[in-house]
N, C-alpha and C positions, 0 to 999 in steps of 0.2 A: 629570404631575410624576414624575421619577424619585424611587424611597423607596432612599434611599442606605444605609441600614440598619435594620434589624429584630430583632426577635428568633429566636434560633435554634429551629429546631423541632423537634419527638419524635427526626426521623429525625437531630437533632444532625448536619446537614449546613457542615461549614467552619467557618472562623475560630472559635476561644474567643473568646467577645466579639465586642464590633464590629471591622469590619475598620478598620485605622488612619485615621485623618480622611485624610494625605497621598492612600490609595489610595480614599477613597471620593470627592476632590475631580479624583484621577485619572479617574475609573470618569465623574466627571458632564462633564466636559470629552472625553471620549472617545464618550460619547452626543450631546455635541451637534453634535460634527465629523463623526458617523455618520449622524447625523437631517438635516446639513446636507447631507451627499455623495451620502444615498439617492436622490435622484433618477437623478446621476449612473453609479451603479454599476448601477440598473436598465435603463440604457439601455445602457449595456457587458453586460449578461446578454443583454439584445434582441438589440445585435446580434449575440452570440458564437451565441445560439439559430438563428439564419439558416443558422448550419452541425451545429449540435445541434439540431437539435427541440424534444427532451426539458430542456433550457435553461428554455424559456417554459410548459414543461407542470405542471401540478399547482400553478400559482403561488400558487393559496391558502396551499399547505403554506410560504411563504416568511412567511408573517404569521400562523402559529400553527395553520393551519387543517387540518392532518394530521390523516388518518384517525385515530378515535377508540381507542383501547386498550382492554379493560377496565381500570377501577380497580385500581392496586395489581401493574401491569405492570413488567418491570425496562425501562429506557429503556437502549439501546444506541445513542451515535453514533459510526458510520465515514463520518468525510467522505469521503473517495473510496474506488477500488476498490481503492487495496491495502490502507487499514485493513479494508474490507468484508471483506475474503479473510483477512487473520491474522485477525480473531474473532471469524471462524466455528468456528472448533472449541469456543469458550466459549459462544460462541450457540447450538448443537448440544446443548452440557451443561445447558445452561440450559432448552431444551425437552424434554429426555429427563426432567428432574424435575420435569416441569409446569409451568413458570411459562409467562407470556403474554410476549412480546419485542416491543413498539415500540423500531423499527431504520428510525433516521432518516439522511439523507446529505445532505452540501454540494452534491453534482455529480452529474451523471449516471452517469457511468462508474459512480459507488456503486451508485445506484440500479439502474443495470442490474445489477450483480452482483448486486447484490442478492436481485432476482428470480431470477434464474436461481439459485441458489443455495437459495434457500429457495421455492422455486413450490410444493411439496405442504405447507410449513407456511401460505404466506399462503393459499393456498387453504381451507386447515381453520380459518384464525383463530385460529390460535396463533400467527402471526407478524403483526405489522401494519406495512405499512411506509411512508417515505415521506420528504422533502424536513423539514428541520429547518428552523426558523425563523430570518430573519436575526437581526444580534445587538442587537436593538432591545429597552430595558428593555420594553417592550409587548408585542411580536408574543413573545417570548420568556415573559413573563406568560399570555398569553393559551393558549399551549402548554401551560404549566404547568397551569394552570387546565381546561384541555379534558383534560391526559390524568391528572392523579395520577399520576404513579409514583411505586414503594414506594422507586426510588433509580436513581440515572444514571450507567452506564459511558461513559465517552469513554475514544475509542482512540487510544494511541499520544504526539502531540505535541501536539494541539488543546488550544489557549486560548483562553476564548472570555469576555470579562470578563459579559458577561450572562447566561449561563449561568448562573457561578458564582455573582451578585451574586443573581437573581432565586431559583437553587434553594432560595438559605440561606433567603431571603423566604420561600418556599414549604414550606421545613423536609424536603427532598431532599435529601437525603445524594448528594454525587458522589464517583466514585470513575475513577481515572485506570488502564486495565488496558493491557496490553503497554508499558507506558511505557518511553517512549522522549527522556532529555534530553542532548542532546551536549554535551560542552567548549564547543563554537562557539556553543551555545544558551547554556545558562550564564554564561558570557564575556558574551556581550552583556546579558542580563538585571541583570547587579548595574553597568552602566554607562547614563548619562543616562536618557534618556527609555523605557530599558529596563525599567531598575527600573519600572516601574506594571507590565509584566509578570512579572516576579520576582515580586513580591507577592503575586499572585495567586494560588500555590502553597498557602499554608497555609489557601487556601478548598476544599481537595479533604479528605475524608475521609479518605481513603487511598490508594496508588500502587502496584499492583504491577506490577514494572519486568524487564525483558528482560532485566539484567545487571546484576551489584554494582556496576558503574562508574554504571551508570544512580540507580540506589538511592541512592550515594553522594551526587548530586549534587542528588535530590529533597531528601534531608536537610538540605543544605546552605542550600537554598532556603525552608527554614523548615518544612518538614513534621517535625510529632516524628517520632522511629527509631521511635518501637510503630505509625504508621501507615505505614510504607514498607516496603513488604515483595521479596522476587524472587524470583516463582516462575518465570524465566523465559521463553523467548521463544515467544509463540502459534505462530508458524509452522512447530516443528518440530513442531506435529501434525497439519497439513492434511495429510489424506487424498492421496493420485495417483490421478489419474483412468485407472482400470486399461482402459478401454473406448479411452482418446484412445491409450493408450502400446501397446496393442494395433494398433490402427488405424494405425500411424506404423509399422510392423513392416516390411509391404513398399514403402512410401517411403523409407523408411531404404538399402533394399537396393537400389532402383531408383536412390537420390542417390549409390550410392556404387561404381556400374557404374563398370570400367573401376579399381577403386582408389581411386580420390575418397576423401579424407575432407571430413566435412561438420562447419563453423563456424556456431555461434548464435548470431547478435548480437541480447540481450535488452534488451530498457526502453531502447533506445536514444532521445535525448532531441537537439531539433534543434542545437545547438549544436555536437554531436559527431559530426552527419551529414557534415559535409563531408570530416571528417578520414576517420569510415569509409566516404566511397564511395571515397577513395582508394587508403586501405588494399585494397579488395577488389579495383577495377581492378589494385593493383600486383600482387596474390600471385595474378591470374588470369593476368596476363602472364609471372610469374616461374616457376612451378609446374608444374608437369606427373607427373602430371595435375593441373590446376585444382581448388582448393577449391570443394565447392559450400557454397553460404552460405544459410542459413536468417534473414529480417533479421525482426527483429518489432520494432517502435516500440513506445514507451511510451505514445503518445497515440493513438486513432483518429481525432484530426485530422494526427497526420503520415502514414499510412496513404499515403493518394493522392500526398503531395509527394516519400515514400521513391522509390514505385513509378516516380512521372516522371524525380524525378532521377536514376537507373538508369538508366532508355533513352535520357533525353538526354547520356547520357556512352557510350552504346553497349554498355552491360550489359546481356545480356537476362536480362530479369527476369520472374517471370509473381508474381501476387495469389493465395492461396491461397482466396477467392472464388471466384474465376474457372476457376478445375481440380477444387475436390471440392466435392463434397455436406456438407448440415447432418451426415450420420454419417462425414465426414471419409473417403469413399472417393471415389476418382478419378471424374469425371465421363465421361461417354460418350466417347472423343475428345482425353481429356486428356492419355494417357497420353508421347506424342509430344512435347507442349508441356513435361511435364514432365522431357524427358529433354533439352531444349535450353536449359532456364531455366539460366545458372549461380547466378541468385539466386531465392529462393523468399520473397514477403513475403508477411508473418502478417499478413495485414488482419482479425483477428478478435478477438474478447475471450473469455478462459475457456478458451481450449487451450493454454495454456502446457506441460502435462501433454506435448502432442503434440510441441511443438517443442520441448522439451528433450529429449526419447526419439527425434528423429534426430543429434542432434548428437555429436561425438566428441568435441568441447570448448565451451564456452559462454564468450560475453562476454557482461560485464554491467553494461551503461548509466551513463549519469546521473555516470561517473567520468572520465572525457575532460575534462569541465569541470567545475566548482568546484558539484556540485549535493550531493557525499555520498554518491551509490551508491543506488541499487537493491536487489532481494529477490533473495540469494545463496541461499536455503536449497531455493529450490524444485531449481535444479539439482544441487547436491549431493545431494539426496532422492533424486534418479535418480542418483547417484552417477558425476556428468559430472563433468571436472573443469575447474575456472573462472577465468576472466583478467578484469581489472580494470585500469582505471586508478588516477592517483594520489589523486584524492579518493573517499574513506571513511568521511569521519566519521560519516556516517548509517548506515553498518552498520559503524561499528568492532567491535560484535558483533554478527556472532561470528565479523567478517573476518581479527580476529586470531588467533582460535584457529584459522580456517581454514588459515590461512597458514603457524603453527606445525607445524598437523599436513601441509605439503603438498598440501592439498587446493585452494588457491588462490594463484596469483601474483598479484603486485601489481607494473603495468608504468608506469614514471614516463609515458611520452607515448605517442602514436600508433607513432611509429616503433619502438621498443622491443615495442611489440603486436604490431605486424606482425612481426619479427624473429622474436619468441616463437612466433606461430603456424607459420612458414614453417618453424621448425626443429623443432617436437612432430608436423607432418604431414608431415617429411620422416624422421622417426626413429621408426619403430615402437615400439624398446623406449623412448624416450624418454616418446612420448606412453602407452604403456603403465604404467608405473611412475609418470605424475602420474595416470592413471585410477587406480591402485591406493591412491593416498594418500586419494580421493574414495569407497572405499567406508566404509562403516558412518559416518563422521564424522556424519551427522544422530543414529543410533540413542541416542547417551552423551543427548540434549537434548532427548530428547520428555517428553511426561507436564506440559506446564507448564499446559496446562486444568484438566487436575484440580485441580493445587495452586493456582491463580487460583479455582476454584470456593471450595477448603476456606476461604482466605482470604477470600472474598464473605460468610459463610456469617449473620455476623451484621448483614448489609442486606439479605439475604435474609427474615428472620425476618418472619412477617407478624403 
């Protein structure tokens, strides 16, 4: 039987009161179209698992059954790997002052960051990690129930009605950190069948949010102003990985034999593959010298279909697999292949560091089509400077203030990008003077861990 409401507990987790009858008859008709679809959606994990592995692995962890925390752990979930990667720097702060971190994730790509990211905390068991539970009032109980946490960070945009329904149960305080809610989320939330999501808001403790616009919009959504706070955006404090930007020093110099400037096209996402393999055939045929491209997808399952559909358009391309080593230096034999690839694909996860430090300008993904955009901050951290397409509303911040200060265009379509790029790599001082709008812009917006710690400070409290 779902317990549609309870009373609040110590850790005063959500809703003053009950949450409204409308949303708790929402919440019960949402479990039982989830309880009826489960079969469904585990056969869709099976067979996504066919080309993941890691899909079908640790499946207990999908019905509560994650590795154990100690008592009284802060519970952190990053569905995938770009929440994993923004907070990290909070996660970080979080073990430097002792606490224990259950760091749960939707998907694999999470979980792989995961690990890699933290291997010498899980190793010590100060970090534990693993697959969160589907969003079933039970397996979500049962979670509860096996780990105690002293309180629950979710990252970013995640809404998860059982979560928030079960914590209160449980008397878990949740709390929403790098919050992230756009216009376009908003909009939809206070219309039909949206509103049961809208609602959902004033079951979080409190929100600290990337940007006042973000802030603005949690309020609106019914969380009181004393719980919404902005210490803004986690990812201007992720570290650069000084070993990858080192490493990418003389491939940088090797890509750009003969004058070459070299193009990064980031998180690039399948809908805007067609437009960019065209783009890159046309400005290899217009150019001289030819741009060398550096392409990295945003999924490691487009990985293999980027690389084919390159050669079968008569791009050579090579897999950066297939040319270096796990420390990111040229393989015995490589050096040749790499000097004929005109395209270089990032078949890897966690080098980002590397393939923004050969580019001379960066694109970045997910804005070709109507998805909102991608993680600008990593390449202006290297102080590249960055093209976009027209949809942004996923990083309106801090695409705007990018854009103000110069450090980022924003190109209505394909053809307009291509234009843009053909005329920054045929004009030194041009492409100079937008590199110079991209330095310092990250240094004004670091420091937001901290201020997201001070603001935790009393769900912390043991």
């Amino acid at each position: 039987m779902v317990e549609l409401a309870g009373p609040a507990g110590a850790g005063g987790a959500g809703w003053q009161g009950a949450p409204p009858f409308w949303l708790r008859l929402g919440y019960l008709a949402y479990q039982i179209v989830l309880h009826l679809g489960a079969p469904a959606l585990l056969g869709l994990a099976l067979a996504r698992s066919l080309r993941e592995p890691l899909y079908r692995a640790h499946l207990g962890h999908r019905f509560g059954g994650a590795p154990r925390a100690p008592e009284g752990s802060i519970w952190v979930f990053a569905a995938s790997l770009g929440e994993t990667r923004a907070v990290s720097p909070l996660v970080r702060l979080l073990l430097a002052r002792g606490e224990t971190v259950l760091l749960t994730h939707a998907s694999p790509a999470g979980l792989a960051e995961g690990r890699r990211l933290f291997a010498d905390d899980i190793t010590s068991g100060r970090l534990v990690q693993g697959y969160g539970p589907l969003d079933l009032f039970w397996t979500v109980r049962r979670f509860l129930s096996r780990q105690r946490p002293r309180a629950g960070l979710i990252v970013e945009s995640e809404i998860w009605p059982a979560q928030l329904f079960e914590a209160r149960r449980a008397g878990v305080p949740m709390v929403i950190v790098n919050g992230a809610y756009t216009e376009r989320a908003a909009q939809r939330d206070r219309r039909g069948a949206g509103r049961l999501r809208g609602g959902l808001f004033p079951g979080f403790s409190m929100a600290l949010t990337k940007s006042e616009a973000h802030a603005a919009r949690y309020r609106a959504a019914g969380l009181p102003a004393a719980a919404v706070r902005n210490p803004g955006e986690l990812r201007f404090d992720l570290p650069m990985n000084r070993a990858q930007i080192a490493a990418a020093g003389p491939v940088a110099a090797e890509l750009r034999e003969g004058g070459a400037r070299v193009l990064t096209l980031a998180s690039s996402v399948e809908g805007e593959e067609a437009a960019l393999l065209a783009m890159v055939r046309s400005l290899q045929q217009r150019m001289q010298p030819a741009p060398r491209v550096v392409w990295v997808p945003r999924s490691p399952q487009r990985f293999a279909p980027v690389l084919g559909a390159l050669r079968a358009a008569g791009v050579a391309a090579e897999a950066r697999s297939a040319l270096f080593d796990r420390h990111l230096a040229l393989s015995p034999g490589a050096e040749s292949r790499l000097r004929a690839a005109a395209v270089l694909v990032g078949d890897s996860i966690g080098e980002m560091d590397f393939y923004y430090a050969l580019a001379d300008a960066v694109f970045v993904g997910a804005t070709l089509v109507d998805h909102g955009g991608h993680n600008i901050i990593e390449p202006l951290a290297q102080e590249r400077p960055v093209l976009t397409g027209p949809s942004t509303y996923g990083i309106a911040f801090p695409a705007r203030e990018a854009a103000d200060a110069g450090a980022l265009r924003i190109l209505p379509d394909a053809a307009a990008l291509e234009a843009e790029i053909a005329a920054l790599f045929s004009d030194p001082a041009r492409l100079g003077a937008f590199s110079a709008c991209a330095r310092g812009f990250n240094a004004g917006h670091s420091g937001a861990a901290a201020r997201s710690l001070a603001a935790l400070e009393p769900f912390l409290e043991r």
